[in-house]
Backbone bond lengths (Angstrom), bond angles and torsions (degrees), N, CA, C in turn:
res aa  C-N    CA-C-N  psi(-1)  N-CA   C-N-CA  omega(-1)  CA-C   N-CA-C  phi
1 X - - - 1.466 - - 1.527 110.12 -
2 X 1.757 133.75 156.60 0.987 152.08 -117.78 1.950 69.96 -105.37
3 X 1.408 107.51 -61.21 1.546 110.88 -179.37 1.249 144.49 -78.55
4 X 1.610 112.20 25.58 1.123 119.13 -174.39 1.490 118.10 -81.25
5 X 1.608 119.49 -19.71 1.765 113.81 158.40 1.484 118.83 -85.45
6 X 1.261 103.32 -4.84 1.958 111.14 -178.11 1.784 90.73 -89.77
7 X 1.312 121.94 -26.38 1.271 106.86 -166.78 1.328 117.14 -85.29
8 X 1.490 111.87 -19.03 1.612 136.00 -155.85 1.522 96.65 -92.17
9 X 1.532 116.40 -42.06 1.196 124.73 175.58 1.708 103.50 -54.49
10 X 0.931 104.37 -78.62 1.743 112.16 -179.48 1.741 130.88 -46.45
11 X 1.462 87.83 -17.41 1.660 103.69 167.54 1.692 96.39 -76.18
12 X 1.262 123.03 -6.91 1.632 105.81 -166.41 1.436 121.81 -84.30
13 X 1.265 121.72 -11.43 1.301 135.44 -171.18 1.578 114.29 -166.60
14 X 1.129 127.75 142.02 1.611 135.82 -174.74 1.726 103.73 -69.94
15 X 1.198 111.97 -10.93 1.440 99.30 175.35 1.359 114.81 -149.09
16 X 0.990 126.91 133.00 1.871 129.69 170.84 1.822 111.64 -88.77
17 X 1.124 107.87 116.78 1.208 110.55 160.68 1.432 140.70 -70.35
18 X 1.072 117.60 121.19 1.653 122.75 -155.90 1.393 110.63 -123.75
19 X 1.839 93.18 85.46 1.309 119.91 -162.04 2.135 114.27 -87.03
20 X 1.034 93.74 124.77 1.936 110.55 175.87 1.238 110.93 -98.05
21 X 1.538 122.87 73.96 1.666 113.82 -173.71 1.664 117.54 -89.51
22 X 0.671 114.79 120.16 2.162 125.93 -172.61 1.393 87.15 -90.48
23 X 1.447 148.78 -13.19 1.851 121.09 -165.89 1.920 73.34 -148.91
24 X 1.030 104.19 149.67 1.446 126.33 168.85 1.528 122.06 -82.13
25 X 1.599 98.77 -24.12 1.762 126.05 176.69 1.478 93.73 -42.18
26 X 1.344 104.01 -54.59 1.807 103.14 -145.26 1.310 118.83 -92.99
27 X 1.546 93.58 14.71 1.795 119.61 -168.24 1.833 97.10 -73.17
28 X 0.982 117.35 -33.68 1.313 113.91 -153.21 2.259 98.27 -102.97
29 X 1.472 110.51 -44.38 1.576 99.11 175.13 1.847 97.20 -85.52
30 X 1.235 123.21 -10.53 1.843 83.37 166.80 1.531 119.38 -90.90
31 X 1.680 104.46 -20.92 1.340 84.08 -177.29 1.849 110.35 -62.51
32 X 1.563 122.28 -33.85 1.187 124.00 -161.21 1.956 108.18 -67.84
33 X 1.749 105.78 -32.42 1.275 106.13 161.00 1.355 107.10 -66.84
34 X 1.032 154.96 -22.40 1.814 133.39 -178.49 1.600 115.67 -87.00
35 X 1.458 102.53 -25.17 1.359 99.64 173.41 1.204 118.67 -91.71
36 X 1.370 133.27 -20.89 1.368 136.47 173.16 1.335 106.53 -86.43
37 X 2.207 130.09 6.99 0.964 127.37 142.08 1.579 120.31 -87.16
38 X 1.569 122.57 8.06 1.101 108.99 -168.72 1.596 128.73 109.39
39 X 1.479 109.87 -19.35 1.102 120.80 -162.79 1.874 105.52 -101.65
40 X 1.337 121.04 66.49 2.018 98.88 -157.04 1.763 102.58 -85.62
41 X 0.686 111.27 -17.60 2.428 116.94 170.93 1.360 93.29 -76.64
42 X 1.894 103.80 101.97 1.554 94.68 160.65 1.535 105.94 -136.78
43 X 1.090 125.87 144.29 1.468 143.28 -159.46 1.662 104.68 -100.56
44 X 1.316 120.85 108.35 1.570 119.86 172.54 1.609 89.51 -106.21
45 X 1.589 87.81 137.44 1.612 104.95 -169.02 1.732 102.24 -93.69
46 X 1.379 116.69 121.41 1.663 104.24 -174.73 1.333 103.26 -78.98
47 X 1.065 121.44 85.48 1.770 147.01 -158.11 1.824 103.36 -128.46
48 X 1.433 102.23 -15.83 1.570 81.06 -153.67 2.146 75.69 -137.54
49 X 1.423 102.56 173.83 1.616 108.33 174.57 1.508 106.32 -84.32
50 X 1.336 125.55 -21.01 1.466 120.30 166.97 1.284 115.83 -99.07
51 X 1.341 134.35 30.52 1.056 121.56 163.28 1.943 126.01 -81.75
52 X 1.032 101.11 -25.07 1.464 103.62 164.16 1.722 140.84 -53.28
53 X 1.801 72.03 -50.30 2.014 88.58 165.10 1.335 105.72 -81.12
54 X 1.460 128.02 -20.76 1.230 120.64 -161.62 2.445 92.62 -76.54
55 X 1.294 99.48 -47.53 1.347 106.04 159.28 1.573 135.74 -29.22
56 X 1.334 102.10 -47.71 1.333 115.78 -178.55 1.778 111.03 -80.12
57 X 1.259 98.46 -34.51 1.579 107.33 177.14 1.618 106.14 -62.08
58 X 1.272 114.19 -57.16 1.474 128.70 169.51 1.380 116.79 -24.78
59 X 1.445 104.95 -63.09 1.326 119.45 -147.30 1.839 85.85 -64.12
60 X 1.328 126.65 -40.01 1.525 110.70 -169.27 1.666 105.70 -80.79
61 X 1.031 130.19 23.57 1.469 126.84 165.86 0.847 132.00 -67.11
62 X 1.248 142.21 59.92 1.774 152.55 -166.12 1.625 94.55 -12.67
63 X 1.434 115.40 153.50 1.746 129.13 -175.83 1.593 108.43 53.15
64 X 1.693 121.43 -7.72 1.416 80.39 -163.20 1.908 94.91 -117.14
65 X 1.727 104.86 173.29 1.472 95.48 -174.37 1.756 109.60 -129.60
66 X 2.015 113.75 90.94 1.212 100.89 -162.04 1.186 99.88 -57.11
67 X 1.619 104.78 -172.42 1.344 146.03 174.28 1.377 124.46 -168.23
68 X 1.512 107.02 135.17 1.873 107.27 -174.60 1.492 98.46 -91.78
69 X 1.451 110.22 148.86 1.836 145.75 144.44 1.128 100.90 -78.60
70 X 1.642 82.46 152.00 1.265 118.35 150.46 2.352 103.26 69.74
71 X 1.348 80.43 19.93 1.870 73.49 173.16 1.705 117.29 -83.27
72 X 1.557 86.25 124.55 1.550 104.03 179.70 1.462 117.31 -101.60
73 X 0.927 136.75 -42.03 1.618 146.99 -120.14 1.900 88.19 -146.64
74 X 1.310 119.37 135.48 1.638 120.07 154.20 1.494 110.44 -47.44
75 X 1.636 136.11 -38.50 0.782 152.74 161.34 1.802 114.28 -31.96
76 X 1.346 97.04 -58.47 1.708 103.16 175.03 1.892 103.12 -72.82
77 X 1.093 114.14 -46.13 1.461 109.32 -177.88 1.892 115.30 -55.46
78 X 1.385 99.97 -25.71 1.498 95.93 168.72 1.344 129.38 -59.22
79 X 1.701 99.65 -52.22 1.548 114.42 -154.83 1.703 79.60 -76.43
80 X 1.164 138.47 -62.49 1.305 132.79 178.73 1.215 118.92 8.41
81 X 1.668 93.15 -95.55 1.875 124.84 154.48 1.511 102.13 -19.00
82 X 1.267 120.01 -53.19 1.606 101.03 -156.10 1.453 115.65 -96.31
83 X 1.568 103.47 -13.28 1.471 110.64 171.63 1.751 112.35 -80.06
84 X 1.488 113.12 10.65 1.096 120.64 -165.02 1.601 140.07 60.88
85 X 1.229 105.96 38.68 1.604 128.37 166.11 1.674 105.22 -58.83
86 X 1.261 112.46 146.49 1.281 119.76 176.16 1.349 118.33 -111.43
87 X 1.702 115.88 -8.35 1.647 113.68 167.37 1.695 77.65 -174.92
88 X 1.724 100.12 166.19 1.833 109.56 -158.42 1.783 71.56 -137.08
89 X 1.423 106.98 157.55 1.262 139.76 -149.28 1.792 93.56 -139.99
90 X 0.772 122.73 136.06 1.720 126.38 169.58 1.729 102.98 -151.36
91 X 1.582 94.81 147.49 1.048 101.73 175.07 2.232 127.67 -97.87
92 X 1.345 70.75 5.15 1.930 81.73 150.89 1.472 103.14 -168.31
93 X 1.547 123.46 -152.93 1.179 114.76 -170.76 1.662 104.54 -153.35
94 X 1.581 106.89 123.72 1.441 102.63 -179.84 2.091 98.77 -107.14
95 X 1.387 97.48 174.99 1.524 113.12 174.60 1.737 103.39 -66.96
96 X 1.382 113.39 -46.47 1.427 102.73 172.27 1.308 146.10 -64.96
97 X 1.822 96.09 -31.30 1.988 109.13 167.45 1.049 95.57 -75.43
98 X 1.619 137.73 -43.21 1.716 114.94 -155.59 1.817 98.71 -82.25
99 X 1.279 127.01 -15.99 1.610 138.96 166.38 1.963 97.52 -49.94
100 X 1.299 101.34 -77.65 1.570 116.82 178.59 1.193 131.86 -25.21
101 X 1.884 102.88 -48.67 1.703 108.13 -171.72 1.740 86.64 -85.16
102 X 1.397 120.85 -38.85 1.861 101.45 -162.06 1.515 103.74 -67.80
103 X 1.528 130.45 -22.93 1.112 135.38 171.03 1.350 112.15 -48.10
104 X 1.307 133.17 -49.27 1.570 151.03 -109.43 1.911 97.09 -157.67
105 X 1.242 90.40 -8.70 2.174 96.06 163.29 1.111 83.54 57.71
106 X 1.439 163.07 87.18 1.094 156.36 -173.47 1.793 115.16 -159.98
107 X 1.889 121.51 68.48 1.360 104.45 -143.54 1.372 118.76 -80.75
108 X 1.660 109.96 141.53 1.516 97.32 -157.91 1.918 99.10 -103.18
109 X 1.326 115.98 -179.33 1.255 122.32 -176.18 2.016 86.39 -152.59
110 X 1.412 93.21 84.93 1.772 107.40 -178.39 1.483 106.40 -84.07
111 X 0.961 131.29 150.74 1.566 145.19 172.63 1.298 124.34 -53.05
112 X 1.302 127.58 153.16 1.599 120.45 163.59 1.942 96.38 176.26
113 X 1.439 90.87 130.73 1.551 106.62 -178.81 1.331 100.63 -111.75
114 X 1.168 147.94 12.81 1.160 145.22 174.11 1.513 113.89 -142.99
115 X 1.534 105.15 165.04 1.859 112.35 -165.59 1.436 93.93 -68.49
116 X 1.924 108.98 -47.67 1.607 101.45 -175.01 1.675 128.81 -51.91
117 X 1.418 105.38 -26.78 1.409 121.58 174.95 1.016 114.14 -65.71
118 X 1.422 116.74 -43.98 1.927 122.30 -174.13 0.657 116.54 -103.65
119 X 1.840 137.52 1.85 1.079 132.70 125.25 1.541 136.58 -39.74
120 X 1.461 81.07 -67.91 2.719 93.97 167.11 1.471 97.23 -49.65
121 X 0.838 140.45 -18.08 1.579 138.06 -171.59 1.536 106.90 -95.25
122 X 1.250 121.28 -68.31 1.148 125.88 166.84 1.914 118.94 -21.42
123 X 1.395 106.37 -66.88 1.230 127.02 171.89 1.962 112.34 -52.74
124 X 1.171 87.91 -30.14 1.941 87.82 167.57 0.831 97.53 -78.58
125 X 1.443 139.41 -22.52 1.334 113.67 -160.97 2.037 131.96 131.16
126 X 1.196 81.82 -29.77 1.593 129.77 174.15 1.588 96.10 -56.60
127 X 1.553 120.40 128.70 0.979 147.50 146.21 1.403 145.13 -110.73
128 X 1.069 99.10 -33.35 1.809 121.23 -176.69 1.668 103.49 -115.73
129 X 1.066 106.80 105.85 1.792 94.74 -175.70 1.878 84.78 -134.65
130 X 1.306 90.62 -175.49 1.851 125.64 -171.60 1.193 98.69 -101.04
131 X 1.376 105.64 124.11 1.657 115.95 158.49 1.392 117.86 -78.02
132 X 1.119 140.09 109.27 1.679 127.04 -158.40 1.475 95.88 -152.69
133 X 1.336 125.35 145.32 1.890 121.91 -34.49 1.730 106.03 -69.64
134 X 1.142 99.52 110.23 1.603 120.32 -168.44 1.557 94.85 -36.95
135 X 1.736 119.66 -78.98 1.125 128.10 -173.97 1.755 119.52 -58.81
136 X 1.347 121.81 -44.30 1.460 127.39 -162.73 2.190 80.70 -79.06
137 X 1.238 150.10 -34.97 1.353 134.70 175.55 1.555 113.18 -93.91
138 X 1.898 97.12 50.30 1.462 83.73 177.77 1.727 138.32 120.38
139 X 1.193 92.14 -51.02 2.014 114.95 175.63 1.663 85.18 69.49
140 X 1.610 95.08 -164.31 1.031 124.43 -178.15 1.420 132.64 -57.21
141 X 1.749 107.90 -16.52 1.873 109.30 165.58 1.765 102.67 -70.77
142 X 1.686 123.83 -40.56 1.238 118.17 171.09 1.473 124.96 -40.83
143 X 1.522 92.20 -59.43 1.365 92.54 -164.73 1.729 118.86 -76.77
144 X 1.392 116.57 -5.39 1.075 137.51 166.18 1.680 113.08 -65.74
145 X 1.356 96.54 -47.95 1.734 111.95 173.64 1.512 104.71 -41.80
146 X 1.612 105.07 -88.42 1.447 124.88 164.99 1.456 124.15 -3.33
147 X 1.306 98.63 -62.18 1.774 112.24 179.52 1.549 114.42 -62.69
148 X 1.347 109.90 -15.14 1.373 95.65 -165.96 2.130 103.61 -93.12
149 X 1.334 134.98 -35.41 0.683 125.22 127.79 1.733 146.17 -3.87
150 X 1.625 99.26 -56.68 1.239 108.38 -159.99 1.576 104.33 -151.24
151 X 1.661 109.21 63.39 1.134 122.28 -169.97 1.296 125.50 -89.54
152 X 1.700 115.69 12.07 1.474 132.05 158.10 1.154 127.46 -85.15
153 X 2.043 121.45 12.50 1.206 109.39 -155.35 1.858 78.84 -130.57
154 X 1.006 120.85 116.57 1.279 140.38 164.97 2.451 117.85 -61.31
155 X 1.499 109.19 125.24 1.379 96.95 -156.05 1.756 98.53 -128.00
156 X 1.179 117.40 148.43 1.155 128.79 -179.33 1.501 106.00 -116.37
157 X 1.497 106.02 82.81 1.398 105.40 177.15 2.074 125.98 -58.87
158 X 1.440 101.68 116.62 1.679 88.94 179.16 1.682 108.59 -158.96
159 X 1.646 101.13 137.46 1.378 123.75 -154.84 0.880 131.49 136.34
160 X 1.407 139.83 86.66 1.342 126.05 -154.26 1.352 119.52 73.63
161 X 1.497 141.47 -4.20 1.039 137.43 173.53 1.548 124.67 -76.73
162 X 1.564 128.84 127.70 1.522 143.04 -146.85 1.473 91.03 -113.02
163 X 1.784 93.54 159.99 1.729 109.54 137.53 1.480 106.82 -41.21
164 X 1.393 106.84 -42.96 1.917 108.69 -153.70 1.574 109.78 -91.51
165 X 0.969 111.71 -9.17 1.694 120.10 173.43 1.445 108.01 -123.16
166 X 0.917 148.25 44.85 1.591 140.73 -154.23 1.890 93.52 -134.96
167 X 1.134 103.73 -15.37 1.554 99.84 -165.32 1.650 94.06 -129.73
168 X 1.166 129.93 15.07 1.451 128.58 121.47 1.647 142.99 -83.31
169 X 1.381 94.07 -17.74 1.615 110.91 148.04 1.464 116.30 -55.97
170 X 1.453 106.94 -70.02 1.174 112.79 -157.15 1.274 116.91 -88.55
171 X 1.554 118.37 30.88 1.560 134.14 170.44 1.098 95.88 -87.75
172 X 1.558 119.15 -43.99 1.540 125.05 -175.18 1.576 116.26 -39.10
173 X 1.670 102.44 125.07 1.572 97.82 177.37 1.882 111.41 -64.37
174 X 1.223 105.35 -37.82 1.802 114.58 172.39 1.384 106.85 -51.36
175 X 1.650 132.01 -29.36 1.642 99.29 -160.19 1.654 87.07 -98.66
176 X 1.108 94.36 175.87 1.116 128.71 166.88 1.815 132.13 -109.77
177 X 1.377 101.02 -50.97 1.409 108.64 160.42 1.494 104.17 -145.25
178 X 1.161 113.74 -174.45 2.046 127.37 156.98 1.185 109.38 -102.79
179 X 1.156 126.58 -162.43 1.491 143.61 -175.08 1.474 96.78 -151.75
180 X 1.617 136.72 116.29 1.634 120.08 153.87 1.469 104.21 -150.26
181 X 1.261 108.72 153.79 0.982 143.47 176.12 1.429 135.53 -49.99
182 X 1.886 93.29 -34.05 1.904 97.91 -178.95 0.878 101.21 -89.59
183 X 1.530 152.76 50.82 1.514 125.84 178.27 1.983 92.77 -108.71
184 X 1.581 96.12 -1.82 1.643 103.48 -165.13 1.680 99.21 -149.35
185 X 1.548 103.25 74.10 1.642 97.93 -170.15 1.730 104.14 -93.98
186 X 1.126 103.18 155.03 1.632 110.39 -165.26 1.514 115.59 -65.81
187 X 1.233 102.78 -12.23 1.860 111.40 156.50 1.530 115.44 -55.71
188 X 1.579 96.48 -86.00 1.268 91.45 164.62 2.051 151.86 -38.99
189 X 0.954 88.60 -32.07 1.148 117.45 156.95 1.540 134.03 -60.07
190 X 1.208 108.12 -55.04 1.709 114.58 167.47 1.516 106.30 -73.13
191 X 1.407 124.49 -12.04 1.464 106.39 -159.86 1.584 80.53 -112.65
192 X 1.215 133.93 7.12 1.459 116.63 162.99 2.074 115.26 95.06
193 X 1.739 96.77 -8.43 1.704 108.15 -178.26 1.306 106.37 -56.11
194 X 1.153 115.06 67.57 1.626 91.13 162.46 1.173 137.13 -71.19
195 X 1.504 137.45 -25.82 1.391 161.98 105.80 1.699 81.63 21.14
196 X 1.511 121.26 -88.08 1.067 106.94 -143.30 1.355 115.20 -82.23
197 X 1.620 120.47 1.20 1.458 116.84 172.03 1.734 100.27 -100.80
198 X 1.023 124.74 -20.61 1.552 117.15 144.92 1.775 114.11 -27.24
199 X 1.381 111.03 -65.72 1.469 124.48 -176.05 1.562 104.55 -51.94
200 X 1.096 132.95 -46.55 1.538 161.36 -152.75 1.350 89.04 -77.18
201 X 1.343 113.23 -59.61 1.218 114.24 171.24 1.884 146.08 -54.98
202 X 1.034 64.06 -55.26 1.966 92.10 -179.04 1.919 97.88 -62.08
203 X 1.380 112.84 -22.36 1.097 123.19 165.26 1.574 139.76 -39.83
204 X 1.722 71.73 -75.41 1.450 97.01 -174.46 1.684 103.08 -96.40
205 X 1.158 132.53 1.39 1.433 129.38 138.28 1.602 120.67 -67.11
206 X 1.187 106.04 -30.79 1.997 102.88 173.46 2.069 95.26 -64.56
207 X 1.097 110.25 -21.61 1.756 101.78 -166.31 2.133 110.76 -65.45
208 X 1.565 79.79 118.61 1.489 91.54 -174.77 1.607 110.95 -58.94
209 X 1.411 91.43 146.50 1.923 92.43 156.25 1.312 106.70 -121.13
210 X 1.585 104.48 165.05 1.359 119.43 175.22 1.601 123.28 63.41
């Protein structure tokens, strides 16, 4: 299947971090605080003008395995690949990005909030996809819905996902992991704590699945 290294990745830890970096500086001690919390799949969202270099810095972090956000365009799936991403993350899925990453070996985990979506996906090939916007399509009674239908397709719930909702996801026999945001909040972050997104971490890696 199309997702069998996107899936292996996401089996690695109960949560993916879904990182927004503004300075490239801090590319290199947070990724090393998230993985020395446990967390080594972390997602830099190409959201920001340093997220690329912030990528490349990543990618040499002993234990950990980046990955780009937010890919839209074949265009973004390139620079990805070349900034050294190890699988691209999208928050839905066109015929041309999912064309791009199989071109470019690049394994993706594309979006879909609906059965019709993760169905056309499925049929490419697609197994392991993104639940996106996890909470605004629903939360966890949706995606619970979904699965029962179509209980071969493995989901990475992300959007809105908490400390406080994160372990109703991940009861789900379908997910596999979440995707969130606080394990690396932009407080912490500007002030240089890595210590304390270490903690953040080590956290939300103790969070059970299944």
């Amino acid at each position: 299947m199309t997702s069998r290294e996107t899936r292996a990745i996401c089996e690695m830890a109960p949560i993916v971090p879904v990182l927004v970096i503004d300075d490239a500086a801090h590319a290199r001690p947070l990724a090393e605080a998230l993985v020395a919390g446990g967390l080594p799949a972390l997602e830099v969202t190409l959201r920001t003008p340093a997220a690329l270099e912030a990528i490349r810095i990543m990618a040499q972090v002993p234990g950990g395995v980046v990955g780009a956000g937010t890919l839209v365009t074949p265009e973004d799936v390139r620079a990805a690949k070349a900034a050294g991403a190890r699988f691209g993350v999208s928050p839905g899925a066109t015929d041309s990005l999912l064309a791009a990453g199989e071109a470019e070996g690049l394994p993706l985990l594309p979006g879909a909030a609906t059965a019709s979506e993760a169905m056309r996906l499925l049929e490419r090939g697609y197994d392991m996809l993104k639940f996106f916007p996890a909470e605004a399509s629903g939360g966890a009674p949706a995606l619970k819905a979904i699965g029962a239908p179509l209980p071969q397709i493995g989901f990475c719930p992300t959007g809105g996902v908490s400390p406080q909702n994160a372990g109703s996801y991940l009861s789900l026999p379908n997910v596999v992991c979440a995707g969130g945001s606080w394990v690396a909040p932009k407080d912490l972050v500007a002030a240089g704590d890595w210590a304390g997104i270490e903690t953040l971490a080590r956290a939300a890696a103790a969070l059970r699945r299944g």
